[in-house]
N, C-alpha and C positions, 0 to 999 in steps of 0.2 A: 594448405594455407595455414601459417601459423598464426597464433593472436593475433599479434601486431600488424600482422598485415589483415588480418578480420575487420580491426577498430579503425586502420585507414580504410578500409574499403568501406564502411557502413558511415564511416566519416564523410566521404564522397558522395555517398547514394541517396542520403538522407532516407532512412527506411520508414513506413508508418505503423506504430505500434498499437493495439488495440488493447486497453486497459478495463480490468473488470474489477470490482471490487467490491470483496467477499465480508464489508464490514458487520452487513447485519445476518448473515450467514455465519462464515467462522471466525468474525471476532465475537459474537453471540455465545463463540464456545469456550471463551476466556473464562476462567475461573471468576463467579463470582456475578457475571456483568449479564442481565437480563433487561430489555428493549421492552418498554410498554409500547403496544399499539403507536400512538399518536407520534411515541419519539421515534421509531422505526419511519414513521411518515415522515416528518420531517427530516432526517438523514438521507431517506428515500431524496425528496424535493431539492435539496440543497447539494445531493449528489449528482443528480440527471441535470438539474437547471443550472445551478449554478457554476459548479465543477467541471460540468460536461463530459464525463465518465461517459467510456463508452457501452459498458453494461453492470449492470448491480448485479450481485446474485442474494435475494434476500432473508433465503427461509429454507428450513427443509422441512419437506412435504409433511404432513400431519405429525406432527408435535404434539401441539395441542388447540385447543377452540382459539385462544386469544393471537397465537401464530397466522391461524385463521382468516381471523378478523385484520392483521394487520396487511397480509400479502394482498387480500381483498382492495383494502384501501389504497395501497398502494399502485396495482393495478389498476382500479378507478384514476387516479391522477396522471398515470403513465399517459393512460387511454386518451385521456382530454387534452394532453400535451402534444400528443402523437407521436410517444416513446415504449409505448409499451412491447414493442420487439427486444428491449433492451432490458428487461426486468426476467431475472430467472431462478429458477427456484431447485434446491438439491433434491432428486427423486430416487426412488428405491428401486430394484428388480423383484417386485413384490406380485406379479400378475397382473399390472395395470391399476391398481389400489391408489399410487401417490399420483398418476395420470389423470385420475378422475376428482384427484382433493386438488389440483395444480388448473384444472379444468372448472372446476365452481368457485375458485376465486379469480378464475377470469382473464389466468397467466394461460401463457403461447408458446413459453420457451421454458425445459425442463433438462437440470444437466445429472445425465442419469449414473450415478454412482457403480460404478464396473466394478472388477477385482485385474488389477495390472501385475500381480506379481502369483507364479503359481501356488506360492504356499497360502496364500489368502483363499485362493480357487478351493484347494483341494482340504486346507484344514480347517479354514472358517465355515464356508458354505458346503465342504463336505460333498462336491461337486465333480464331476469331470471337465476339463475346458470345453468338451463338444458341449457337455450338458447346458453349463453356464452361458457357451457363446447361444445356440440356440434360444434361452431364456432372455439374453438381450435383446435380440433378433424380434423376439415376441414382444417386447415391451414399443420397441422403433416402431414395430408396426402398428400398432395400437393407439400409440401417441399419434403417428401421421394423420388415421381414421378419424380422430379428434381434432386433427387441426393445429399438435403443438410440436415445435419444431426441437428437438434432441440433440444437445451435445452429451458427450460422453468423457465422465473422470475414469482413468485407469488407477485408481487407486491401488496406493503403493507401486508405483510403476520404478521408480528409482532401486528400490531391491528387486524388483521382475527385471530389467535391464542386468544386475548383476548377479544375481544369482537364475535368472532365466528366462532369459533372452527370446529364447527359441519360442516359449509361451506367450509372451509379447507379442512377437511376429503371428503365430497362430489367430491371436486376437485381430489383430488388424487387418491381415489378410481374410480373415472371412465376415469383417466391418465392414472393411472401405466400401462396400458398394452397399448399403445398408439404409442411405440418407442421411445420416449423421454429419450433421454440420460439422463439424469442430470436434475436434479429440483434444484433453485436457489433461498434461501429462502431471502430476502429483510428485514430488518429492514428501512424502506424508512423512514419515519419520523426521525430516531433515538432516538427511545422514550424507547428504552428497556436499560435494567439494566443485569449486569452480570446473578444475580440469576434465572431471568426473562428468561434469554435464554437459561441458562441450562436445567429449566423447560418444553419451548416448544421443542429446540431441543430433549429434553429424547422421548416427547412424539411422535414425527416426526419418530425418529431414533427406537421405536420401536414398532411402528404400522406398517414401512414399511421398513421391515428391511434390505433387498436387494438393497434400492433405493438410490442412489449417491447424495448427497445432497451439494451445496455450502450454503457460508455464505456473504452475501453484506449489510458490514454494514455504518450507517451511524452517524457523531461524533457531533448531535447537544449536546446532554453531555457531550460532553468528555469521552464518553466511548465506541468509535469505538476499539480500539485496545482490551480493557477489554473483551467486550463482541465477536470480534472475537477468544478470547483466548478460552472463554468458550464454544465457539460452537464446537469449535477442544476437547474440553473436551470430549462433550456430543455427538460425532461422525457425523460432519460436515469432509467429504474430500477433502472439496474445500472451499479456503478466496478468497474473493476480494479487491482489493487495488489498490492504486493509486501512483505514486511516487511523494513524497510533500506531501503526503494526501492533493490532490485536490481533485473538486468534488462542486456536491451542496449545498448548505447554507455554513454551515460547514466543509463539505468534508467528504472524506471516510476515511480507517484507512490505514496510511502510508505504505508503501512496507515495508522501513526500519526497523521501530518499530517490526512490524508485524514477520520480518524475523529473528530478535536478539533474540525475545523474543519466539520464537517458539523453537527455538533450543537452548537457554542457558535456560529455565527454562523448558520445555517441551521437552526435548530428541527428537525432534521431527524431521525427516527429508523433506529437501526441494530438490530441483533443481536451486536454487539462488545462481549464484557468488557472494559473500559479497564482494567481494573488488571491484567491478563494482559498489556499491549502491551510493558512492561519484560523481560517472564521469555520471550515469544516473540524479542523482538530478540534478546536474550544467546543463545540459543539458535543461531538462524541467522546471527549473527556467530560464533562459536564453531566451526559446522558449515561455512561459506562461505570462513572468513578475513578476509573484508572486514571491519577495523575500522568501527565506527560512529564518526564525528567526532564530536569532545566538545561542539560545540554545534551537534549536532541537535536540532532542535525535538522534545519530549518521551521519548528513548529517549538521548541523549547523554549524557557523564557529569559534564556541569560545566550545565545548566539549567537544574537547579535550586542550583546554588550563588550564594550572594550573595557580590559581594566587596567592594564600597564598603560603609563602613560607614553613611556616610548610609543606607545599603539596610536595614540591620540593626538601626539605632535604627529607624526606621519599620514596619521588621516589630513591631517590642515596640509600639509605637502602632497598634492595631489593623490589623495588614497592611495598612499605607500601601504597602508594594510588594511586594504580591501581589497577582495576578489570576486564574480560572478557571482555570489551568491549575495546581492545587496539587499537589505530588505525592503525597501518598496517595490520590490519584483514580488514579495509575497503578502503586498499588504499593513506589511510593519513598518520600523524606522531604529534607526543605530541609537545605541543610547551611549553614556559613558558613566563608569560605576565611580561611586567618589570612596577612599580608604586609602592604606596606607600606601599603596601600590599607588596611586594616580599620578599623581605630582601635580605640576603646575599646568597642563594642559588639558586634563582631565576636569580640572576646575573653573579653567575657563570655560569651556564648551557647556558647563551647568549653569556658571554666570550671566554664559551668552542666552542660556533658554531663560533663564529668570531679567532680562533683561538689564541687568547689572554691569558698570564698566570701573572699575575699582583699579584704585595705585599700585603700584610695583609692592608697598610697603603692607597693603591693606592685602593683598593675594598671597601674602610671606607666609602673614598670621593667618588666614582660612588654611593654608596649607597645613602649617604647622600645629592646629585644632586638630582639624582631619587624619592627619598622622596620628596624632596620641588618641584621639578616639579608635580608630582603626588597630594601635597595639593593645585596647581594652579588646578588639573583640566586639566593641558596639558596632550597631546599624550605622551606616552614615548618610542621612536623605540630602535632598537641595533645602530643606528647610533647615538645616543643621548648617549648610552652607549661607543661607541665607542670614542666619543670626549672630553667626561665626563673622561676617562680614559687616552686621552692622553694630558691633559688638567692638571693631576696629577701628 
């Protein structure tokens, strides 16, 4: 089946997606950007309640005491909600070490950091695959005895798929019956390409064809969202994401993007309040530092602003230049920028908010302010407009 007939089929089916999001985990590992307790809480709260994500991954295992103390709390608030199945934490194959630090703060769900590609097996951990897979094998079981439930990252699995495949399969084949919920495929490098993932997910998706698989990808290309699309193609049930698309080097692939684009081109269903996705970014830009660029797709602070005014006569004719992505679906509202670009439509739509209804003669001269301001290069607010008008 080729794409196109993938994106009519999932068009048809309406598939449901399970979105996890790894903000206070690896966008944590953004240069720079360190989560006190309390703001980890509150991302927590405003993710699980208000957002309705359907899992966080918050932390990895023993970091440090204040990592501690935040998973702790967070935990506690799961708990009382009757969410805390949804809250999980990155663990080690350390002998049961990060099972027992993931266990006194009160978490149930541990996603145990694997090695997916052979060279990581054999020149990082200096390992055999038997040796390795054994040693996971010990960790599953140990975690079960305690009571917390285990997904499993193949890290680095996107070069294990290309460069060894065959070590891939070995992993799996002697997982699948392990109890491991969810196997969590990693594009860790961010070295893969759309077509690239459709290829390994087919092959994943039907060699083991009962088995829950996410997708964690990562945007050194610029192709974190692309290539999450495509794993939802090729039967991934689970995306990872970040809000901001934060994350390492590059970051992961947006919540927002992620969310718009599953459901207006992909019929695809989530558990995401859209209109929450404004009031969660301000948040963890606010708590991170990392400015959001002003013309990021749905959370930026200029995309929804029109500035040609061609744009803004068309909007008054039946939103000639609007499409699905309107913003009171996220909370916001259309604005229109006034400068040299507006014209005459642009200006009315500011007059109309300041409540102003001015002549033919009087809107000449606002325009013609607004222009010469606009070739200095100045700011041009509604109070420039407003004085420019009484000024006429």
């Amino acid at each position: 089946m080729g794409t196109a007939e993938q994106v009519s089929k999932y068009q048809r089916i309406q598939p449901f997606v399970e979105i996890l999001d790894s903000t206070l985990r690896d966008g944590e590992q953004t240069s720079g950007v360190s989560f006190l307790p309390h703001e980890k809480l509150m991302i927590a709260r405003m993710l699980l309640n208000d957002l309705n994500v359907d899992r966080i991954e918050v932390a990895s295992a023993r970091v440090s005491e204040g990592e501690k103390e935040a998973v702790g709390m967070i935990c506690r608030y799961a708990e009382k909600i009757d969410k805390l199945e949804r809250v999980e934490v990155l663990g080690f194959v350390d002998g049961g070490q990060s099972i027992d630090w993931i266990a006194d703060c009160g978490g149930k769900t541990m996603n145990l950091l694997a090695k997916g590609s052979l060279k990581h097996c054999t020149q990082q951990l200096q390992k055999t695959p038997e040796e390795h897979i054994e040693d996971i094998r010990q960790e599953v079981k140990y975690a079960r005895e305690k009571g917390i439930t285990v997904n499993l990252y193949l890290e680095d699995w996107s070069d294990g798929m290309k460069d060894s495949p065959f070590y891939v399969y070995q992993l799996m084949d002697a997982l699948c019956d392990s109890g491991i919920r969810r196997f969590m495929l990693p594009d860790t490098l961010g070295i893969m390409n759309p077509l690239q993932c459709i290829e390994y997910f087919r092959k994943m998706v039907k060699r083991y064809a009962d088995t829950h698989f996410d997708f964690h990808a990562h945007n050194d290309y610029d192709l974190a969202v692309s290539n999450s699309l495509a794993a939802v193609l090729s039967g991934a049930k689970g995306l990872h994401v970040t809000v901001n698309g934060l994350g390492e080097r590059c970051g992961n692939a947006p919540l927002s993007s992620v969310q718009v684009i599953l459901k207006d081109h992909f019929n695809a269903r989530t558990n995401i309040c859209e209109n929450k996705l404004n009031d969660i970014s301000r948040l963890v830009e606010s708590y991170s530092g990392i400015a959001v660029a002003p013309n990021q797709p749905i959370i930026g602070d200029n995309v929804f602003t029109q500035v040609a005014g061609v744009h803004a006569d068309g909007d008054k004719k039946n939103g000639l230049y609007q499409n699905a992505l309107v913003p009171e679906r996220f909370g916001r509202r259309r604005e229109y920028a006034l400068g040299k670009n507006s014209g005459r439509a642009n200006i009315a739509k500011n007059l109309e908010e300041l409540g102003l209804e001015l002549t033919p003669e009087q809107t000449r001269r606002v325009t013609q302010r607004i222009t010469e301001l606009g070739d200095k290069k100045e700011r041009v607010t509604q109070g420039i407009c407003l004085s420019s008008s009484a000024m006429s």
